[in-house]
N, C-alpha and C positions, 0 to 999 in steps of 0.2 A: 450223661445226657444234658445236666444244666451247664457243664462244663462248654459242650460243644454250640449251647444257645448263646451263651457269653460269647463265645469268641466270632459266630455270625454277627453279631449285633455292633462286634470291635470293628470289625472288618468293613460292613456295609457303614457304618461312621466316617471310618478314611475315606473308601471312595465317595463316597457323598460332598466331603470337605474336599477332597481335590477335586470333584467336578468345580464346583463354586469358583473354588481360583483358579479355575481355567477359563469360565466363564467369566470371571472378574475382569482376569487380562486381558480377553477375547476382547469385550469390551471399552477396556480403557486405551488398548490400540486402535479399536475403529473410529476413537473419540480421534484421537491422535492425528488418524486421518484424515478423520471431516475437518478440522481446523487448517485453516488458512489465514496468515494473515492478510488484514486486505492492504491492498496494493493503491495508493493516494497516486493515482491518473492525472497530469494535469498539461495544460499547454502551456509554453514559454515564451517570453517576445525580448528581445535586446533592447538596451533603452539605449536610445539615441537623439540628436538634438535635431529637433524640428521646427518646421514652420506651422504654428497654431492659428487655425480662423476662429477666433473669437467672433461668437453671435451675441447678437441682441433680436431677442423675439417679439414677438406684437401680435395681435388681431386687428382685421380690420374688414375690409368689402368693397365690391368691384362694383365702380361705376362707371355705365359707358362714356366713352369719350362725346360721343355728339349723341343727343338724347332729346323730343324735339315733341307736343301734343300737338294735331292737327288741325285742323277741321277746314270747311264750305264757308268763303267769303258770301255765298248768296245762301239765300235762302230757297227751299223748295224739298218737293219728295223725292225720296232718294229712290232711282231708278236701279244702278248697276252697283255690286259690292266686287271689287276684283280679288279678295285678299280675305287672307283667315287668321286667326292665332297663331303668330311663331312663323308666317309665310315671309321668305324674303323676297326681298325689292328693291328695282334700277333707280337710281335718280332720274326723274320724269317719267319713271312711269304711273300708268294710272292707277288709284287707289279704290274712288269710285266714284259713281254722277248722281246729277240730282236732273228732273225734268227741264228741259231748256227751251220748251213750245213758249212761255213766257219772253224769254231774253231773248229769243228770233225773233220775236218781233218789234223788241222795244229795238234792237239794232234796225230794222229794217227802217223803222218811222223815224230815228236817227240816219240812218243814209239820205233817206229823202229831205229830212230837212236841213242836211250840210248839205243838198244840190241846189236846193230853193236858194240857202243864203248864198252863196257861191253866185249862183246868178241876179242875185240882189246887189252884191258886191260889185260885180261889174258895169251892173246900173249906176250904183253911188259912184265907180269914179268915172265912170264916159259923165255925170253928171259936171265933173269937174275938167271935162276936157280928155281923160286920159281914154282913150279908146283902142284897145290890145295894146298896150303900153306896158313894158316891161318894169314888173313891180318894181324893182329892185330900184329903178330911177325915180320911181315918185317918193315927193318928200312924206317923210316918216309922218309930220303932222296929222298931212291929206289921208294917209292908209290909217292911220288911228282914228279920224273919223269917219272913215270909210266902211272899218272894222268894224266899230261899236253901230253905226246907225244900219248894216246890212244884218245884223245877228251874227257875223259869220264865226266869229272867235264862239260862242257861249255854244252853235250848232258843230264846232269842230270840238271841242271839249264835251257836248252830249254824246258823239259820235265814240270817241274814244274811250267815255264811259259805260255807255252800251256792249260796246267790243270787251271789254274786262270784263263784265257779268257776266257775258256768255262764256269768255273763257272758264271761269271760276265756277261754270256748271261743275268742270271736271278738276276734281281733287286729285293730286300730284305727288310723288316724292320729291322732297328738297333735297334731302340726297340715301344716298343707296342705303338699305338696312334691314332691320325685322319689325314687323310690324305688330302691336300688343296693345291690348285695352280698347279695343272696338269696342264703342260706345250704343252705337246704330244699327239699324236691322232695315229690310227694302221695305220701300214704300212708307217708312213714316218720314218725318220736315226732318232737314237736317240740323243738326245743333251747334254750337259754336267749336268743340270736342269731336272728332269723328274718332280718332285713337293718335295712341301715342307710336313713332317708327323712333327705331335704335340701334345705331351704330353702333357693335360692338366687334368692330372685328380689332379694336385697341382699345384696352382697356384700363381705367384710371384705380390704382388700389389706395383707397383713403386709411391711413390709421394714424397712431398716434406714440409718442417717444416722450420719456421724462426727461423734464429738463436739464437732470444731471447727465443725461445720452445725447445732449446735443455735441457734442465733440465727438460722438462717434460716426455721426451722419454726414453725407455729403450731396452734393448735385450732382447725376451722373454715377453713382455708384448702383453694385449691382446689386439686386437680392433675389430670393427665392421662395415663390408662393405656393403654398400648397393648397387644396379645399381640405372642408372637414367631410367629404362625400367620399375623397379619393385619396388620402393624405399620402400614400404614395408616388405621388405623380409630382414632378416636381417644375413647375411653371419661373422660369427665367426673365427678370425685366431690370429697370433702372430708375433711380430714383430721381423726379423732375422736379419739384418742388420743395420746398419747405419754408411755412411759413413765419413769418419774423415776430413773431410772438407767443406768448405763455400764457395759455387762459387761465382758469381760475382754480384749477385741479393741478395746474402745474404741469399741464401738458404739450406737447408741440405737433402739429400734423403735419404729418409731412404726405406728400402725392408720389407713389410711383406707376409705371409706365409698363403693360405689357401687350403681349402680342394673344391677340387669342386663339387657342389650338383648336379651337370650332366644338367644345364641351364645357362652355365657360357660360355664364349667363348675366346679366345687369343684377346687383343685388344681391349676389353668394357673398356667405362669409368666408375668411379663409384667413392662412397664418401667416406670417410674414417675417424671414430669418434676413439679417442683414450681416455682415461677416467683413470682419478686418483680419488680416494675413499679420500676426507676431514672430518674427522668424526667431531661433535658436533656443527651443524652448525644450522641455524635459517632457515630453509629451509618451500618455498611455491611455489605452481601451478603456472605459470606464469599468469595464467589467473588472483590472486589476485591484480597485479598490473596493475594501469592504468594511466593515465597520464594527468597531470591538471597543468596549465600556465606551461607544459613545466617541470615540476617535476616528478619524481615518487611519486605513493601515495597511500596506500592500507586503506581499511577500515576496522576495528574493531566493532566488535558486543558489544554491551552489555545494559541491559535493554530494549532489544526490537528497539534501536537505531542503525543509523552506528554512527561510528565515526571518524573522516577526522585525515589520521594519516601519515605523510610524511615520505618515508622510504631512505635509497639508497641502491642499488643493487652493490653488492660486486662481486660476482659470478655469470656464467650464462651457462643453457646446454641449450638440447634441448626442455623439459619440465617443469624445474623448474629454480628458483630464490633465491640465498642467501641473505638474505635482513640484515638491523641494523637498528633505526631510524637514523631519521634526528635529533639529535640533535640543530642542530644550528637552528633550525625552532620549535622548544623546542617538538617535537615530543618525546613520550614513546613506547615502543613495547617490552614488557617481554615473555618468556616460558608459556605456560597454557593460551596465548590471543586467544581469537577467533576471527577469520579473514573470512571476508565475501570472497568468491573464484567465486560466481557468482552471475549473477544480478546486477553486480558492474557496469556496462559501463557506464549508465547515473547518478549513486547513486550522492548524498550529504552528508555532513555531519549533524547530528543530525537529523534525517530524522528515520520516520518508518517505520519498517521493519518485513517481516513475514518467518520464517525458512522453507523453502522446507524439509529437509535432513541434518541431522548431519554427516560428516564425520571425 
């Protein structure tokens, strides 16, 4: 009987240990097959020799071309307001009035008293003989005191000032625009300021260039403005000015010229790219280059590998990078290299690698 116990307990020992290493293997296959290695995905771009726009960036702000405060040569209550914040407006047209029951009448009592001298005039000179007598023959003497003892010069000069005050009830555009900074409200006296009207359908972008950047500047060159509201939107002008000196920062302003696409305003800031075209250059995406102990460093394709290739950047815009090797790090980079442009962030060298996309 203890015979037969011994050899149950042998028994169930083996299969117990050979389940284990069944279960063992079981396991260390299915590890097997969760493992994959991972696969370094990346995009590729041929280096080839291009024409580089070198920029030079700045801030600056738009001001309008013709920009103008207004106001009533006369004085009085203002009657009519034709016009609101931000309302545009024709050159001559009306802006707003002030009461003119006053200046109707100082013109009327000026007509009458240029008809009085008028026929005062014709007294002084029948006094001299000339009776309907074409002015133009009497000597200039006789009509200069004919002029001053008749009133008629000082009641033609009343006349003509008269006629301006009335005009000047009615406030005008000088020329076409938007009108901002209404000062006045109806029915109170008008003030010397009624508001400011603004030209901006061209617009002047003021900033500023070091004076090591003046050799990159020119008259008539173009650039590209953006806003900080819409920085996507990209605003095309030319540069009109620049002027001939260095203030005290070591600065230079320069003026350029745009057109405005009717979401521009007097007074936005905004950024201002200026670009000169370098032809046959070694030019890549920015994104090829990344940065390792502190170097730059881009990676090279070939054979299915990267390859660890130190470069320096010579140039720089807002998208691209003009590279050379490193030499001194005994780095190569020729014309016709294929250069990994993504996938690069965590890359290594001699590492493999699988092409998303040729570009």
């Amino acid at each position: 009987m203890k015979i037969q116990i011994i050899i149950l307990c042998v028994l169930s020992a083996v299969l117990i240990g050979c389940n284990e290493k069944k279960e063992t293997q079981t396991d260390t296959n299915l590890a097997k097959q969760d493992y994959t290695a991972e696969k370094n995905s990346v995009e590729i771009y041929v280096l080839k020799l291009m024409t580089f726009n070198k920029q030079l960036i700045s801030n600056g702000r738009f001001e309008a071309r013709r920009k103008s405060d207004i106001g009533f040569k006369s004085t009085g209550e203002i009657t009519a307001i034709n016009v609101y914040e931000g309302s545009k407006i024709n050159a001559g047209s009306t802006i707003a009035m002030i009461d003119a029951s006053e200046y109707e009448i100082a013109l009327q009592r000026a007509e009458l008293a240029f008809r009085k001298a008028e026929i005062d005039l014709i007294d002084k000179l029948a006094g001299y003989d000339y009776i309907n007598a074409d002015t133009s023959k009497i000597p200039r003497e006789v009509m200069e005191i004919a002029y001053i003892r008749s009133g008629y010069l000082d009641a033609k000069n009343s006349l003509a000032s008269a006629k301006m005050n009335l005009n000047n009830c009615r406030l005008t555009a000088p020329f076409s625009g938007k009108i901002a900074d209404i000062k006045s409200k109806l029915n109170e006296r008008s003030q010397s300021t009624f508001c400011t009207i603004i030209d901006d359908a061209i617009l002047n972008v003021k900033f500023t260039i070091l004076e090591t950047e003046l050799n990159f500047v020119r008259t008539g060159q173009k650039v590209q403005v953006s806003t900080f509201t819409n920085p996507d939107v990209i605003i095309k002008g030319h540069i009109t000015e620049i002027t001939p000196s260095v203030n005290e920062k070591g600065q230079i302003s320069i003026i350029a010229q745009i057109q405005n696409n009717g979401e521009l305003i007097d007074g936005m800031n905004v950024k201002i790219i200026i670009e000169n075209s370098i032809a046959n250059q070694m030019v890549v995406p920015k994104s090829a280059v990344v940065i390792r102990d502190n170097m730059e460093v881009l990676f090279r394709y070939s054979n299915g590998k990267s390859v660890w290739t130190y470069v320096n950047i010579q140039m720089t815009n807002s998208k691209e990078y003009v590279v050379s090797p490193n030499t001194s790090r005994g780095a190569e980079l020729n014309v016709g290299d294929t250069v990994i442009v993504k996938g690069n962030l965590n890359l290594g060298g001699d590492v493999d690698v699988e092409i998303e996309n040729k570009k």
